[in-house]
N, C-alpha and C positions, 0 to 999 in steps of 0.2 A: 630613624627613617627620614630622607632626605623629603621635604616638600616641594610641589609643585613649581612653585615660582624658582626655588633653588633648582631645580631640574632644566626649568627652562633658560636659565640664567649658564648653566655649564655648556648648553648647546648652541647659545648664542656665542659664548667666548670660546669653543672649541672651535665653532665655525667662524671667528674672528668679525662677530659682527656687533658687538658690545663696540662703544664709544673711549676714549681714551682713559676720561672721568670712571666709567660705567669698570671698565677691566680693571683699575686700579683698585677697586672698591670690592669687585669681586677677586682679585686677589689676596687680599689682605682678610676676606673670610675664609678664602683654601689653607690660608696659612693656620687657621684654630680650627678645621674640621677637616678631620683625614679621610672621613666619610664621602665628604663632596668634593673634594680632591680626587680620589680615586677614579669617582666619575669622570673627574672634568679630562682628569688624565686618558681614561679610558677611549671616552668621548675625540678625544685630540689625537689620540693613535689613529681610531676610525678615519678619521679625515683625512688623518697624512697617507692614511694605506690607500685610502682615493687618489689623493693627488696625487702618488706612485703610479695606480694601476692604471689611470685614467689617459687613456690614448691623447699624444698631442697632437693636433689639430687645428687648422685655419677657420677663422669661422665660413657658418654657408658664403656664396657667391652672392647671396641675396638679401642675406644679413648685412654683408660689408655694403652693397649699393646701396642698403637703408640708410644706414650711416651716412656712407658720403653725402647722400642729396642730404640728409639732415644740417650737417654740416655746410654745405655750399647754403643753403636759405638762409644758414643763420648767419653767416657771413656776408651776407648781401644784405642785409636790413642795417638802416643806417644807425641804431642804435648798437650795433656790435661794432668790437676794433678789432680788427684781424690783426691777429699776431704769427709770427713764421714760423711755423713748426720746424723745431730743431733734430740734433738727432739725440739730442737726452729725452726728448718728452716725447719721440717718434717710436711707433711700434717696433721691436725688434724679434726677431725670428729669432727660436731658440736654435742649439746646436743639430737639435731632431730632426728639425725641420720643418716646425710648426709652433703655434703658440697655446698656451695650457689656458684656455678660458675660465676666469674666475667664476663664469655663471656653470661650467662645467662640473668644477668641485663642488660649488650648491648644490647643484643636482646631485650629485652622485649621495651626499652627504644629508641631503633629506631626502633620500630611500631608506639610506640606513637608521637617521634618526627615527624616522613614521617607522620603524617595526620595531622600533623600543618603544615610542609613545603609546603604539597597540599593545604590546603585549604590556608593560603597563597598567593600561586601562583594562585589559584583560585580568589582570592579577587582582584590581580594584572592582572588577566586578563580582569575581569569585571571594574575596574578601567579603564583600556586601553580603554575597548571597551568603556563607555560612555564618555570619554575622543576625542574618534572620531566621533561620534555621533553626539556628542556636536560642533564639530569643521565644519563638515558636514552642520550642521540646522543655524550656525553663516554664513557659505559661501552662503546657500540659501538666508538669512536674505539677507546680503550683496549685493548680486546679485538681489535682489527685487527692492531695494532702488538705487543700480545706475542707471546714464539714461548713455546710447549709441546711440552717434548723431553720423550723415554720414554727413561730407559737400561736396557741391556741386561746378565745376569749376562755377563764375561769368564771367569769362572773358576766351577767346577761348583759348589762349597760356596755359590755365589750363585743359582743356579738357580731359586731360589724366592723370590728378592725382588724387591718393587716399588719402583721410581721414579721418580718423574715431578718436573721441573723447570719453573718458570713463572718468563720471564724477560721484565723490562719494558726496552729498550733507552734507550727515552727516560729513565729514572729513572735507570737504573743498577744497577737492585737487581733480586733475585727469591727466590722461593722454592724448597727443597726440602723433599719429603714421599717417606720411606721406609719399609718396611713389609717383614717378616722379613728383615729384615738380621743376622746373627750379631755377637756381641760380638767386638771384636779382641783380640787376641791380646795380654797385658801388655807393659807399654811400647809398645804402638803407638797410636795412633789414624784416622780417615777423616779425609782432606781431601777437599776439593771444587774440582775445577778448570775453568776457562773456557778452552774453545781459539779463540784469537785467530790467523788469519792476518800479523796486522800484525807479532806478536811470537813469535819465536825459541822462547819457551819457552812453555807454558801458564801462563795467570794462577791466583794463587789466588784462592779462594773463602773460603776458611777453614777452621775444623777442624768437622766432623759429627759431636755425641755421641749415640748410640741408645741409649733407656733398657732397659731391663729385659725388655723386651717385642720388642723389635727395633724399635722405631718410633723416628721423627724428624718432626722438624717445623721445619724451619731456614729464617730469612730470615738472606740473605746481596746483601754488595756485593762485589766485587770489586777487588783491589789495585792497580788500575790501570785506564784509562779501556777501554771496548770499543769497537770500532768494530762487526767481526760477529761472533757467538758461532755460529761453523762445529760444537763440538762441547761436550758437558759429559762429566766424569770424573770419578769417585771412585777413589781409591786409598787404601792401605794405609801409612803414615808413622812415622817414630817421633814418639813423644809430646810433642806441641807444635806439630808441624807441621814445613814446609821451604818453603823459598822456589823448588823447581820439585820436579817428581816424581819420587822416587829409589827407591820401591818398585812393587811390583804393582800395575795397573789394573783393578780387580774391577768397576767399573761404567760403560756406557760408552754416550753418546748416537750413534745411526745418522744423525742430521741435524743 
C-alpha cells in the first residue's frame, strides 16, 4: 500500500510541480516500485487528458489589465531595469487561437485529483470503521469465554475481604484483585490455587503478595495446562509456596 506522502509526492510530479532535485529523487523511487509508478503513470494520463480537453483560451480582459498595471508600476520604480521584451520571451498565440493557461490545467487537474483524495479518505474511513467493529465483536468473543469467579471468606478473620478472579481459558492466564485481606502471619505467605477435575491435586497459581493496605492485584498462569477451572482457592503456605495445599483454605470460589 502506497503512503500518504508517496501519494502526494505522484500528484505533485504528475502535475509537474516537484522541483528539478525533488523529480530526480522521485524518479529513481518509480524506478523500484511499480506500485507508485502505476500511480504516478495513471495520475499523468489524467492531466494530459485535461490538457487535451481543456478549451484554449485568452485569459479574462481583466486579468491581462491586472497584469499590465502590475507590470508598468514595477517598471517605473527605480530599483527595476526594464528590459525589451523580445519575441522568444513574448506571449505567443497558439495555432487555435488562444493560449492554454497553466493555471487552467491546475484547475482542471485538482478536481480530479480532490475526488481521489475523497474517496481515499473515504476508503480510510470505512477501513477504520471495520477496523473497530472488528475489535468490538473480538472483545464480545473475549468476554463470552472468560469465567468470573467471586471467592468466599472460609475462615472469619476473612470475613471482610473481597475477591474476585477473571480467568481467560483460551490464554491460559487470568487475573486476581483482593481487597482487606490481612497480612500473614511471618513465615507464611498466600498461594493461589486452580481446582482441576482432570488432576488429583489443585494446580497452583502462585504466591499472592498484599501490600500494606490489604490489596492485590495479581496476573497469574498456572503450572500446568487447564482443561475446566471447577473451583479457585487461596490458602495460607509456608514461605515460598508448595507444590499442592498443606495449610488452611481462607478463600474459596462457589463455582
Amino acid at each position: 500500500m502506497i503512503d500518504e506522502h508517496r501519494q502526494d509526492l505522484a500528484a505533485e510530479y504528475a502535475l509537474g510541480a516537484l522541483d528539478p532535485e525533488a523529480t530526480l529523487a522521485f524518479e529513481a523511487l518509480l524506478a523500484n516500485d511499480r506500485e507508485l509508478k502505476a500511480l504516478a503513470d495513471s495520475l499523468r494520463e489524467t492531466a494530459a487528458a485535461l490538457a487535451h480537453d481543456a478549451p484554449a483560451q485568452l485569459p479574462p480582459p481583466e486579468l491581462r489589465e491586472r497584469i499590465l498595471a502590475r507590470v508598468r508600476a514595477e517598471a517605473s520604480t527605480p530599483a527595476s531595469t526594464s528590459q525589451p521584451m523580445t519575441q522568444a520571451n513574448a506571449p505567443t498565440q497558439s495555432s487555435g487561437g488562444g493560449n492554454l493557461l497553466p493555471w487552467a490545467l491546475a484547475a482542471g487537474f485538482a478536481i480530479s485529483t480532490a475526488a481521489f483524495w475523497v474517496e481515499r479518505g473515504q476508503l480510510q474511513q470505512d477501513r477504520d470503521a471495520l477496523l473497530q467493529d472488528r475489535k468490538e465483536w473480538q472483545a464480545r468473543d473475549t468476554l463470552a469465554k472468560v469465567k468470573i469467579a467471586t471467592l468466599s471468606a472460609q475462615v472469619e478473620a476473612y470475613a471482610k475481604a473481597s475477591a474476585v478472579i477473571v480467568w481467560d481459558p483460551e490464554r491460559q492466564r487470568g487475573v486476581l484483585k483482593l481487597a482487606n485481606i490481612p497480612q500473614p502471619a511471618s513465615g507464611k505467605d498466600y498461594q493461589l490455587w486452580v481446582i482441576d477435575p482432570k488432576y488429583p491435586q489443585p494446580v497452583s497459581g502462585g504466591i499472592v503478595t498484599v501490600d500494606a493496605g490489604g490489596l492485590a492485584h495479581v496476573f497469574f498462569e498456572p503450572k500446568k495446562p487447564i482443561s475446566k477451572s471447577d473451583k479457585f482457592a487461596i490458602s495460607v503456605e509456608p514461605a515460598g509456596g508448595m507444590p499442592e495445599p498443606t495449610g488452611p483454605i481462607v478463600l474459596l470460589s462457589s463455582n
